[in-house]
C-alpha angles and dihedrals in degrees: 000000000000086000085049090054102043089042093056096036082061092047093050085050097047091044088052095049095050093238088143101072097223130156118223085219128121099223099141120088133225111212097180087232143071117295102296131172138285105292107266099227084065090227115165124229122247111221126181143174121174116307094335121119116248125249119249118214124195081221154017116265105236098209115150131249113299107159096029108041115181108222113234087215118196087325123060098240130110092250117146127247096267091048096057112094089216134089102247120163122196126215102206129210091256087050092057090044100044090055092046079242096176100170134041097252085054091046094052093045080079091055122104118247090001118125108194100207105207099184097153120030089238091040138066142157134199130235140201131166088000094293128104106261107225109157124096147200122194098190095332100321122119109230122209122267117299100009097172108220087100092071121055141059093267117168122271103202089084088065132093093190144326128236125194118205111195121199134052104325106188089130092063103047104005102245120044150131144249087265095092122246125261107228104192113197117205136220115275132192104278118220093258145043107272142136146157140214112218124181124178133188130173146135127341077031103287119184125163128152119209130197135189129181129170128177147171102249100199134055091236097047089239097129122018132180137209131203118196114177119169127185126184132158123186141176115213146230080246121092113268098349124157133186136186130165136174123182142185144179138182128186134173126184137171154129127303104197116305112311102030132068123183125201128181130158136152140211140209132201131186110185112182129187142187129185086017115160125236101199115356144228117344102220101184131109127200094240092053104263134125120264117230125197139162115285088248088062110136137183096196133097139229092257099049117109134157118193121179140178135204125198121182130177132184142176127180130187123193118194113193099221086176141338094289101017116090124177118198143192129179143163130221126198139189138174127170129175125180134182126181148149102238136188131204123196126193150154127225083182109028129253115292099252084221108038107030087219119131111082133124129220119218114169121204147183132185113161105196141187131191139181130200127189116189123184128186141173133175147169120208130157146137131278136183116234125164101354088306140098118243131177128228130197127179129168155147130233142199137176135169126188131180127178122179114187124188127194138215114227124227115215099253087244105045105131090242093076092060134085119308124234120259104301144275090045138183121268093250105054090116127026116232102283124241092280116200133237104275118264135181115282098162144357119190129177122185128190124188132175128168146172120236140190139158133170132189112211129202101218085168135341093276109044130041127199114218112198122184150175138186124181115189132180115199132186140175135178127169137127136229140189088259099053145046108250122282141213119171132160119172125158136208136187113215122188129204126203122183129177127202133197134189094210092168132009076261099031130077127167134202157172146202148186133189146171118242118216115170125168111206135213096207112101127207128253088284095054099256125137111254107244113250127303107239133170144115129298112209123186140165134172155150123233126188136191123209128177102023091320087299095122108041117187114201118187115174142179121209134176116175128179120212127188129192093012107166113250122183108254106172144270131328131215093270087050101254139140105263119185139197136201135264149201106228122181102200104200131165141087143244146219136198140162119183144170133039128349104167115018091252098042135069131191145188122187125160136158133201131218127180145141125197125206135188132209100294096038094265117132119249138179097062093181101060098083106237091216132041140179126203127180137168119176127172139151150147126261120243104243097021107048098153078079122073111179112189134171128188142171155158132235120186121176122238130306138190145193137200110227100219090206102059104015095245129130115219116212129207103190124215116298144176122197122199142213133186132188139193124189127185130189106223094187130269092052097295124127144190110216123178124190130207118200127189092000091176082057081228112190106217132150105251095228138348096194089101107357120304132207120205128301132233122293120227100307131171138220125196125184147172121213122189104192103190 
């Protein structure tokens, strides 16, 4: 924390003092597409700022969208988000800021048809549909399977916007599900020099500062650079819980020649925590009813910790071949490494209602490291054909992972393996057990590469025909200290067909299909891995524009059909998770409306709809919520318009789970949590913000997916940004 805030009390100063050389003159251009060439009609930008002249340049930069991105959807293409036939939601940089969303799980719950399953305090994973997204975008590239950063609290500040593609998504990554892909896009340079200070403090004792420069690095424009670095620290509503984070991010981009822009940056995340849980609350009682416990209730101890760090890097380079046609390469790079003491609790009886006796200790450390490449390069462009436009996107793709995890070893009668005192129970009701020196316990590398292609065709000019393919072939070997080695390669080719329709000058319908192919990492009772999930993606839709575009309706209908999709089934002799799989039918639809209404008001509403049926028709999955809710509302006053008021929420019905252990199923009833916001413009771009969470002080179990523990009670944020 100390290192955030003199790092971004040197970058205010130098910012102040002018050291950094920067003009406060817009002389980069937009162009609301990917890097293109110089325009054509050799026209020269006017930039101006104050009473300075403005620069000439002998040409326009060709840097890519920044502030418009143009979502590639579930295709690849640069289509808007009208044009895609499927649903995609965005969570926008004044979203996240509004709701004082400060990491990324944060930042998704305001995303329509997303459940952010926070089952560990350190772990979390994202649904949507009723099925585990794990597919991911980082500015438009798929990354490989399991690519990590969607799970996790990272940090959001690094982010421009989310968007949050649902529906089968092998185009995008090569493998994939009928969940939907995240596709985070990160801060870029801006055109100009501008910046902003930003400290919070609130409730469990949250603190966190947050910076952000960006400038123009060259006299000419040519090249600019942006710095974003974030610190917070927190306690917590649960027993003994600590939190610190620190965050930064660097990126540089400009123009090579005429035809040509290169971008690269890196980031670098350290998450610590104290008191975290592994695991969470057993819920559970002997004679089959539910457990209940303050909300502070814990099952970690005072030794427990779980630090972990997160490096990226990244580089693209984007060569004009003409007007329309772009080739580009990047290259995209991450590295993680943990260590903790951990500590499981569970119950093979159930806890005594009267007592709260029952429960079993097992300690645990398995310090990790992974590392991911990633290398792409496509070609996409536009062609005339017929008297129509028509869009065009090939590539090939690489990417290589490798993770290698040790374990430190407890002694088999260290106290810390027996029964547990009555619970909930103090933090230090063991001390921190004779840990071994670490030893190997797994090493897994992956490999996937895959050919990809997608074009959107102009039959007419109302409807528009998208055709796709992606062929991946994906392989893994590795060994652990569970199973036998393994070496397995298999390939599959997946197409895509949508169909779009301008039914009205503001409607527009459509339709897709595509294949799912999904490798998975849970092996069967014997230890091996479960072959691929594999099965069929169906959506149709209407969108519709209204106001300029400004307010966009989505309502969709999906159905998808999974087979073999791994299901935790129980444990095996040596005492580990086994899973089988499963037939799943995903049904259901979705609506959302979202942007701006009024010009001083903005709005996002969307609803969820599914069912999910196994094999014999009966429904499956309890714990996914079949309905929810999702609203953010905020505007400015007419009269008063220093002052934005918002409020937002989320409501999900009820949900259950069968604990396999005891036999008891454990209920979360329906719930909705909300959030409220105020904003005022002091003057000279600085503003008082205050944010209100959970203003109902709902108690409510944060996931039952794996296990869950208690959410947050009513808390408050307040904050003072200063933009200059």
């Amino acid at each position: 924390m100390r290192v955030v805030l003199a790092s971004a009390a040197a970058l205010l100063s130098a910012a102040m003092s002018g050291s950094l050389q920067a003009q406060d003159v817009d002389t980069r251009v937009d162009d609301g597409a990917a890097p293109a060439a110089t325009d054509a009609a050799g026209t020269q930008p006017q930039a101006a700022a104050g009473d300075e002249k403005p620069v000439e340049l002998g040409t326009v930069l060709i840097v890519g969208k920044r502030a418009e991105r143009t979502s590639k959807g579930a295709t690849g293409l640069k289509m808007s988000l009208l044009e895609t036939p499927q649903s995609i939601s965005t969570v926008d940089r004044q979203q996240i800021d509004n709701f004082a969303a400060f990491s990324l799980n944060d930042a998704l719950k305001l995303a329509t048809g997303i459940n952010v399953e926070e089952w560990e305090t350190n772990r979390t994973n994202y649904l949507a549909r009723g099925f585990e997204i794990k597919s991911t975008q980082i500015d438009g590239i798929g990354m490989p399977n399991d690519w990590g950063i969607v799970t996790g609290a990272m940090d959001a500040f690094g982010y421009e916007k989310l968007e949050v593609i649902r529906g089968a998504n092998g185009l995008l990554t090569g493998v994939g599900n009928s969940a939907g892909t995240l596709n985070y896009v990160r801060k870029r340079p801006t055109n100009r020099r501008e910046g902003s200070i930003g400290v919070s403090v609130g409730s469990f004792d949250f603190r966190r500062i947050e910076a952000d420069y960006s400038t123009p690095l060259t006299d000419d424009g040519r090249w600019a650079g942006r710095v974003v670095l974030a610190g917070e620290d927190k306690d917590s509503w649960l027993r003994g819980r600590q939190d610190d984070r620190t965050y930064g991010y660097a990126v540089i981009d400009g123009q090579i020649g005429e035809h040509s822009t290169l971008t690269f940056g890196y980031s670098h995340q350290q998450a610590n925590t104290e008191g975290n849980l592994w695991g969470a609350l057993v819920l559970s009682n002997s004679d089959g009813t539910q457990a209940e416990f303050p909300r502070s209730a814990s099952t970690s101890l005072d030794w427990t910790f779980w630090d972990t760090r997160t490096q990226t890097a990244f580089a693209e380079y984007t060569y004009a071949i003409a007007p329309d046609w772009n080739a580009k390469l990047s290259y995209n790079y991450r590295a993680t490494d943990d260590d903790g003491y951990l500590f499981y609790v569970y119950t093979l009886t159930g806890l005594d209602p009267d007592t709260h006796t029952g429960l079993v200790g097992n300690p645990g450390s398995f310090p990790s490291e992974s590392e991911a490449h990633l290398f792409d390069l496509n070609l996409d462009g536009r062609f005339e054909l017929f008297g129509h436009q028509h869009q065009l996107l090939l590539g090939l793709a690489r990417s290589t992972s490798n993770a290698d995890m040790q374990w430190r070893p407890v002694p088999a009668d260290d106290p810390s393996f027996g029964a547990l005192p009555a619970f909930p129970y103090p933090g230090d009701a063991f001390p921190m057990p004779a840990f071994g020196d670490a030893t190997f316990y797994s090493t897994d590398e992956q490999t996937l590469t895959r050919g990809y292609g997608a074009t959107q065709l102009s039959l007419t000019e109302a409807a528009k025909l998208v055709l796709g393919f992606n062929w991946a072939r994906y392989s893994r070997k590795g060994r652990s200290i569970y199973s036998e080695p393994y070496d397995q390669t298999e390939s599959e080719l997946s197409p895509y067909a949508g169909l779009t329709y301008q039914l009205t000058p503001h409607l527009l319908g459509y339709a897709s299909y595509s294949d799912i192919y999904q490798p998975q990492d849970q092996t069967d009772i014997d230890g091996r891995f479960l072959d691929p999930s594999k099965g069929v993606n169906y959506e149709v839709g209407v969108k519709s524009g209204w106001l300029q575009r400004r307010l966009i309706a989505t309502l969709a209908w999906f159905t998808a059909e999974q087979k073999n999709l791994a299901t935790f089934a129980g444990l095996n002799s040596a005492g580990q998770y086994y899973y089988q799989g499963l037939a799943v039918e995903s049904k259901g639809f979705e609506f959302e409306v979202s942007g701006k209404p009024h010009a001083l008001v903005d709005v996002v509403l969307g609803f969820t709809a599914l069912q999910l049926h196994g094999d014999d028709g009966g429904n499956v999955y309890d714990w996914v919520p079949r309905r929810t809710v999702n609203l953010q509302a905020s505007g400015r006053i007419p009269g008063l318009t220093d002052l934005t008021l918002g409020i937002g929420g989320r409501w999900q019905s009820s949900i259950s789970k069968l604990d396999e252990n005891t036999n008891v199923t454990i209920r979360q009833g329906d719930y909705a949590l909300i959030n409220a916001f105020a904003r005022y413009a002091l003057g000279h771009g600085v503003s008082l913000q205050i944010n209100g969470n959970n203003l109902s002080n709902e108690k409510y179990i944060t996931s039952l997916y794996q296990v869950g523990f208690y959410g947050a009670p009513r808390n408050v944020v307040a904050g003072l940004e200063w933009k200059f």
